[in-house]
N, C-alpha and C positions, 0 to 999 in steps of 0.2 A: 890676702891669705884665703884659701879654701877650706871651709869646715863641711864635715861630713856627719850628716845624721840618720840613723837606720830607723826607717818608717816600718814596720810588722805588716801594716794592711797590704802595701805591694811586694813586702820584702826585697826589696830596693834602698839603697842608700839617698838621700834628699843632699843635695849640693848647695853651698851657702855663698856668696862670696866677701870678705867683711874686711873693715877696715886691719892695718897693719899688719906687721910680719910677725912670723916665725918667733915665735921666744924658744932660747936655746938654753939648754938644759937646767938648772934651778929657778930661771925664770918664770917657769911657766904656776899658774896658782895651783895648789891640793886640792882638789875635790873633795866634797865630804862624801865617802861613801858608807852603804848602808852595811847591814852584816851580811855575811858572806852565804850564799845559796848554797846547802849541801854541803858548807865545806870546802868548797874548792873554788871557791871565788864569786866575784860579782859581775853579772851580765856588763856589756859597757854599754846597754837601752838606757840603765840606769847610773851609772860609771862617768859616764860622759861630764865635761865640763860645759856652762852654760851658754848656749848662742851670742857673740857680743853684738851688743846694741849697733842697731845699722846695717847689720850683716843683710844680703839680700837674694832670694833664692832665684841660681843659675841653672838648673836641671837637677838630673837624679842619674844612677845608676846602679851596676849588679857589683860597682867594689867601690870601698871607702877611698877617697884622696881627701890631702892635707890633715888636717886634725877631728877627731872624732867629739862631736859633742855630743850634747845629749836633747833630744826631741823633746820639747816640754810639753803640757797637757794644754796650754794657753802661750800664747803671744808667739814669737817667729819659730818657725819648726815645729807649731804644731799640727799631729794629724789627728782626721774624725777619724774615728770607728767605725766606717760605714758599716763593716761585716758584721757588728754587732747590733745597728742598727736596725738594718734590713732583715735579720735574725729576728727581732723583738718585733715588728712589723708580720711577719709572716706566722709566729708563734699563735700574738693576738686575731692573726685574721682565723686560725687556724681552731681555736678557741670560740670563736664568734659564730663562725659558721657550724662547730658543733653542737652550740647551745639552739642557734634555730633549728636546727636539723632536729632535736631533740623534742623542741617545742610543739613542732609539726609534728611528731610522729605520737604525742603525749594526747593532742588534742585531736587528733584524728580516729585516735581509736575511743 
C-alpha cells in the first residue's frame, strides 16, 4: 500500500510504502479531527490518518498517490523546519551584528 504525506517545506507530497492493502470503505479507521478552519473544513496536513508502523519512505512528488496521511512532528514522516530554522539563524546573526555595530560606534565617539 502507498501512503502519501504533504511535506510544506518542499511542497511536495513524501511517499510511504507500508505494509497491507486497501481497506475498502467502512474499513478504514475515523480520524479524530480538530475543529474546522474558518468553517469550511480541515486542512488534510492535519486530517490525515497516522503513518502505519513499518511503512518506509519510497520518494516524493508534486501529487498524492494511494492514501493520504498525515506527517507527524516526530517518528516516520517527519519533516524539519529547515525555513524556519535558517530564518531564526539569520535573524540572530542579524541582531548580533547590530549590537557590535552599535558598540563600535558608541565607543568610538
Amino acid at each position: 500500500m502507498i501512503y502519501s504525506c504533504f511535506q510544506q517545506t518542499p511542497g511536495m507530497y513524501a511517499y510511504f510504502e507500508g505494509p497491507g492493502d486497501l481497506p475498502i470503505n467502512a474499513d478504514l479507521p475515523i480520524p479524530k479531527l480538530p475543529a474546522p478552519v474558518g468553517g469550511i473544513g480541515v486542512p488534510s496536513i492535519v486530517a490525515g490518518r497516522p503513518l502505519p508502523a513499518g511503512s518506509k519512505y519510497v520518494g516524493s512528488g508534486w501529487h498524492a498517490r494511494g492514501m493520504l496521511v498525515k506527517c507527524g512532528s516526530s517518528g516516520l514522516g517527519a519533516t524539519p523546519d529547515l525555513a524556519g530554522a535558517v530564518l531564526g539563524f539569520v535573524i540572530a546573526g542579524g541582531l548580533a551584528a547590530g549590537a557590535i555595530y552599535w558598540l563600535r560606534r558608541r565607543n568610538a565617539a
